[in-house]
C-alpha positions in Angstrom: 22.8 -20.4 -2.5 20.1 -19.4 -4.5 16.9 -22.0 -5.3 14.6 -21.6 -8.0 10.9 -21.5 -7.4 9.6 -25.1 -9.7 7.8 -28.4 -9.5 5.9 -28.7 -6.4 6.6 -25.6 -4.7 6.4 -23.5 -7.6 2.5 -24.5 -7.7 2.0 -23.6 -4.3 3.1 -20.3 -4.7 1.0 -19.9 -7.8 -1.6 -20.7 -5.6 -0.8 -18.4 -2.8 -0.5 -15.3 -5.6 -4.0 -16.1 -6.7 -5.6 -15.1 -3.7 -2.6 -12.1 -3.2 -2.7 -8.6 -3.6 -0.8 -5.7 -1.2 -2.7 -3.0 -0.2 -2.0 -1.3 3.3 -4.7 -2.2 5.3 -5.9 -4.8 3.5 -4.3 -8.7 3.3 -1.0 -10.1 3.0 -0.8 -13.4 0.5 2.1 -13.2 -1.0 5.8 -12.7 0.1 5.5 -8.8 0.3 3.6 -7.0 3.0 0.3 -5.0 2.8 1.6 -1.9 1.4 0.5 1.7 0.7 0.1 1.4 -3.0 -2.2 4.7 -3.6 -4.2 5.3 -0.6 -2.2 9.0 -0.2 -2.5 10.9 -3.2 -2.9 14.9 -3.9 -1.2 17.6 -2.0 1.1 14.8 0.0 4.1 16.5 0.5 2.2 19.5 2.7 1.2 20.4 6.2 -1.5 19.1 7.4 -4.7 21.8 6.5 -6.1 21.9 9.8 -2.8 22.7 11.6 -1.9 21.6 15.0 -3.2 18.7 16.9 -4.8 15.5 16.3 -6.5 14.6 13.0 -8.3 11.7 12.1 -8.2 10.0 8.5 -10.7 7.2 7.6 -9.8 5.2 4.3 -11.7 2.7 2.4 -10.9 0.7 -0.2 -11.9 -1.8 -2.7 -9.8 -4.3 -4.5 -11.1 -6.2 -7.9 -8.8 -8.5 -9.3 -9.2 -9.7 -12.6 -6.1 -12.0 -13.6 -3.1 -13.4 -11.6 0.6 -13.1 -13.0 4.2 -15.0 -13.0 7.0 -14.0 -13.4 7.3 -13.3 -17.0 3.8 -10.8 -16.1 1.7 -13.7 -18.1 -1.5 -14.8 -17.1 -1.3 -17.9 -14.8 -4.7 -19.9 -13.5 -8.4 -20.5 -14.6 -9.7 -17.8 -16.8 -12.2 -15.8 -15.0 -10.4 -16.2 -11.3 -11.2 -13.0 -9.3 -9.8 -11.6 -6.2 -12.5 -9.0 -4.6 -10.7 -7.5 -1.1 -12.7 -5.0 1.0 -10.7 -2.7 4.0 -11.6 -0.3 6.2 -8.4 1.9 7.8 -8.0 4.6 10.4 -5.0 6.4 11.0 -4.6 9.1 14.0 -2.4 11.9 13.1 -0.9 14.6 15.7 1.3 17.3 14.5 2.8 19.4 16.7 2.7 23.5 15.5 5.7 24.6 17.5 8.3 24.7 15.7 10.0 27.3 12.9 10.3 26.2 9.2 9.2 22.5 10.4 7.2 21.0 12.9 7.5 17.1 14.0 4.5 14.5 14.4 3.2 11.2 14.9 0.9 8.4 12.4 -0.8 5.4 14.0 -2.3 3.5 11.2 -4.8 0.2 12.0 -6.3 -1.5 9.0 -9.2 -3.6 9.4 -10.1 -6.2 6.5 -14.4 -6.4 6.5 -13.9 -8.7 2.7 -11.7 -11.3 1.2 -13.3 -13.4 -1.3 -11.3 -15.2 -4.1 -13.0 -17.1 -6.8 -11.3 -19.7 -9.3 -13.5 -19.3 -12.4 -15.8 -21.9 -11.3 -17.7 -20.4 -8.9 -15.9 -21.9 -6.0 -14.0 -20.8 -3.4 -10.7 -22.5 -3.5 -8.7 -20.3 -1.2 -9.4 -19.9 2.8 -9.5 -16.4 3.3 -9.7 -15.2 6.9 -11.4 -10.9 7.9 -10.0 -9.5 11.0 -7.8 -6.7 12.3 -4.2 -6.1 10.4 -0.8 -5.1 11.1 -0.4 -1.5 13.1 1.5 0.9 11.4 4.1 3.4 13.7 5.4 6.5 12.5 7.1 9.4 13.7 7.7 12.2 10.9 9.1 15.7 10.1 6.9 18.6 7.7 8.5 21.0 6.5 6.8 24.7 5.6 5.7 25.1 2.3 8.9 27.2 0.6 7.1 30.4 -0.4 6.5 32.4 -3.2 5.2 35.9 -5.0 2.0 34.2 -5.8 1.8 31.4 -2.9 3.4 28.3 -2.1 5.9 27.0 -4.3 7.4 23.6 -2.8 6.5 21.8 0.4 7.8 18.5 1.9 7.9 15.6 4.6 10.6 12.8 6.2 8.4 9.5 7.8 9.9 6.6 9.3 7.3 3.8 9.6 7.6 0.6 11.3 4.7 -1.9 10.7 4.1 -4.6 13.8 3.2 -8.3 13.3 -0.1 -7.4 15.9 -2.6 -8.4 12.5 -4.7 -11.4 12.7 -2.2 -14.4 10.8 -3.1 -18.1 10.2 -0.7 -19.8 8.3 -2.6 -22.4 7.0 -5.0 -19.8 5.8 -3.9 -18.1 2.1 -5.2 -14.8 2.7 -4.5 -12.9 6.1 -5.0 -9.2 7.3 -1.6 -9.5 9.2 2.0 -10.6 8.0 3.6 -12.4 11.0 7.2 -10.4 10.3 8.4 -6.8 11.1 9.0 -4.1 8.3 10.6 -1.0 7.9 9.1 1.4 5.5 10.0 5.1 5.6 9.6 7.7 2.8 9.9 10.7 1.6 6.2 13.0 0.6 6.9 16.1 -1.3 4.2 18.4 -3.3 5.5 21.1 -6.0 3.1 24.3 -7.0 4.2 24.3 -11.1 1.2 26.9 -10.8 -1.0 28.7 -8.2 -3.3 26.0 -9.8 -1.5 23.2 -10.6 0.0 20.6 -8.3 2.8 17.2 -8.7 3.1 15.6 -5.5 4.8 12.2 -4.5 5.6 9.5 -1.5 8.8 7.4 -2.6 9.2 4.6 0.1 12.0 1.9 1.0 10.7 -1.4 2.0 12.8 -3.8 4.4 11.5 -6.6 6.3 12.2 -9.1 8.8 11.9 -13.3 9.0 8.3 -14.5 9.6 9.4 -17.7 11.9 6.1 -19.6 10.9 5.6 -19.0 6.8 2.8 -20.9 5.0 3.5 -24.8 4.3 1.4 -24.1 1.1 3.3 -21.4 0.0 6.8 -22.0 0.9 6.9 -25.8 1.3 6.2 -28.5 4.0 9.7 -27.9 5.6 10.7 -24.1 5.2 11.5 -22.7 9.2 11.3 -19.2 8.3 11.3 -16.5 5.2 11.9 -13.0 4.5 10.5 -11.3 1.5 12.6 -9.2 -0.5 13.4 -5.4 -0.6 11.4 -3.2 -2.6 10.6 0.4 -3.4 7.3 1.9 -4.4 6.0 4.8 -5.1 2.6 7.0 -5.2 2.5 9.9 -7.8 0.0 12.2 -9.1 -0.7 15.5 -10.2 -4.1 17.6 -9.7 -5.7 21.4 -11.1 -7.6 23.3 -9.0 -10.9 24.3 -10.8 -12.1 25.7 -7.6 -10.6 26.2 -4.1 -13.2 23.8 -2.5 -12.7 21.5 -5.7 -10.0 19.8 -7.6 -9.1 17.1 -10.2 -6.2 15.3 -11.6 -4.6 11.7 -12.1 -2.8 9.6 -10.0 -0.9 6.0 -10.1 1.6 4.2 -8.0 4.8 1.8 -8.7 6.0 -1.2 -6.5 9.7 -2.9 -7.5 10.9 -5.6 -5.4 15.0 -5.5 -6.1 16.1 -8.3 -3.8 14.9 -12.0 -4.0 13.0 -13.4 -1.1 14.8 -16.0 1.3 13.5 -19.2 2.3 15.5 -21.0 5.3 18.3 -17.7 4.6 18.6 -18.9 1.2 17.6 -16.7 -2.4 14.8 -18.4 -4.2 14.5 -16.5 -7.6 11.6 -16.1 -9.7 9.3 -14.3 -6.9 10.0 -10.6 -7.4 7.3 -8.7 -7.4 6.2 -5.4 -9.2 3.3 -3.4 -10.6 2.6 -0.1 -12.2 -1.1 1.5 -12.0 -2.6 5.0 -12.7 -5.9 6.6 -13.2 -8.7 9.4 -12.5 -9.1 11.0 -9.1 -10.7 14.1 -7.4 -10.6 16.2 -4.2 -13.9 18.4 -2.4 -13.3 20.3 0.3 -16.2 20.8 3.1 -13.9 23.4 4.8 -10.2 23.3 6.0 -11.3 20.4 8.5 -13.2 18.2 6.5 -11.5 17.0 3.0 -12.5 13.9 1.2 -10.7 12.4 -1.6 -11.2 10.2 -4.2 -8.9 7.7 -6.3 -9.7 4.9 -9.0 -6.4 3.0 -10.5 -6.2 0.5 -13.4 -3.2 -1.6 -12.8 -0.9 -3.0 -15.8 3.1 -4.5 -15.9 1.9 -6.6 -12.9 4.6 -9.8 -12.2 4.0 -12.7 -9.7 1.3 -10.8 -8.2 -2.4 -9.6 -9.2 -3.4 -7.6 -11.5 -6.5 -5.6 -11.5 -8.7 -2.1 -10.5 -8.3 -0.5 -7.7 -10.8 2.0 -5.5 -10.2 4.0 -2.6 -11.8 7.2 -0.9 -10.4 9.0 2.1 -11.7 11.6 4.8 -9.8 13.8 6.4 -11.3 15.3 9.6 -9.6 18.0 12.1 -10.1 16.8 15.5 
């Protein structure tokens, strides 16, 4: 059976995508989790620089969104509505150096949400919005050696398996929340490609299933729904970067969400909810030494559908423990 989203319940859920917008480590508002939509950029497919052991990454990003979409990608509610969405996210990396040709490791990922503000175009606050810890992210993963040639590196790559737990902070009479309430699975596969000594094109294409959250929104999904389960998707984080110097490099860099199945609502299809989004845009990386890297990415999104559309900022450090 499949139900289309209309009359009463479709306003709810135009409601619920006005305050949405998927970012790992930041909120989840609509059906789709908090996703990594372009927090890992340049160099992704390659060992970690510091080697074996732990290392530490601390993100930060920043979320303006200037226009919520339907289905269609058209504009949908008052002109002028924002969505502005702060997060804070460490992750704890340990890669083990023991092995020959590849080495295995471990991600813990916890996002923290310190902002979520949406405004309708009328100064007010029309959405409750809840700050608090998110969902933890679980991975265990394999790196490969960089493939090797005359003049260095030619071709390096990594296999993740992430599982993200329902452990985030989830109200669900609030519209915006730092965790889900439902189990995903979310592997992918990193790889970076030398077309130069110089010159760099690395990518992270992930799978997205998840499970039933057992107490959805009333507002969102109706008065009566028992349970949903959002959709399918994959997305993707691309980019390529020149090195001007060793210590300093620039490029550009975007990312891609499709959702490919519907989301269900009591087991059944509702149509009209699938999500995508398509952003790219300027980015650098500065080296301090082999321990200490920071990175910094700005995105412009566009071909955004029943989802948010805006600009998007995030900076990372990497730090050898």
């Amino acid at each position: 059976m499949k139900i289309t989203t209309n009359g009463t319940l479709k306003k709810c859920c135009a409601v619920s995508f006005a305050a949405g917008f998927l970012l790992m480590g930041a909120v989840q508002a609509s059906d789709l989790p908090a996703l990594n939509l372009g927090n890992t950029t340049f160099y992704d497919g390659t060992p970690l620089p510091g080697g074996a052991g732990w290392t530490s990454s601390l993100y930060y990003s920043n979320y303006q969104g200037r226009k919520v979409t339907d289905k269609n990608g058209d504009e949908i509610g008052l002109p002028k509505s924002t969505t502005n969405v702060d997060a804070s996210i460490l992750q704890m990396i340990y890669q083990d150096g023991g092995g020959v040709g590849k080495n295995w490791g471990l991600s813990f990922l916890l996002p923290v949400v310190t902002k979520a503000h949406v405004n309708d175009g009328l100064n007010n606050a029309v959405l409750d919005a809840q700050e608090g810890v998110g969902d933890l992210s679980v991975g265990a993963f394999l790196q490969f050696d960089p493939i090797m040639g005359k003049e260095g590196p030619l071709f390096a790559q990594r296999f993740e398996v992430d599982v993200i737990a329902p452990t985030g902070k989830y109200d669900k009479n609030k519209a915006i929340n730092p965790g889900s309430n439902f189990w995903s699975f979310n592997p992918y596969w990193a790889g970076t490609l030398w077309a130069t000594p110089k010159t760099t094109v690395s990518w992270r294409l992930h799978y997205l299933w998840n499970g039933k959250n057992d107490d959805p929104s009333p507002g969102a999904y109706g008065a009566e729904a028992r349970d949903m389960q959002a959709g399918q998707a994959v997305h993707m984080n691309f980019n390529a970067l020149y090195a001007f110097r060793p210590d300093f490099q620039v490029g550009i860099n975007g990312y891609w969400l499709k959702q490919f199945t519907d989301t269900q609502i009591d087991g059944h299809d509702v149509s009209g909810r699938k999500e995508q989004v398509f952003a790219i845009g300027p980015g650098a990386v500065y080296s301090f030494s082999k321990d200490n890297i920071v990175t910094a990415n700005l995105y412009f999104e566009s071909e955004a559908e029943n989802r948010p559309e805006g600009n998007r900022l995030v900076l990372r450090w990497l730090h050898k423990l």
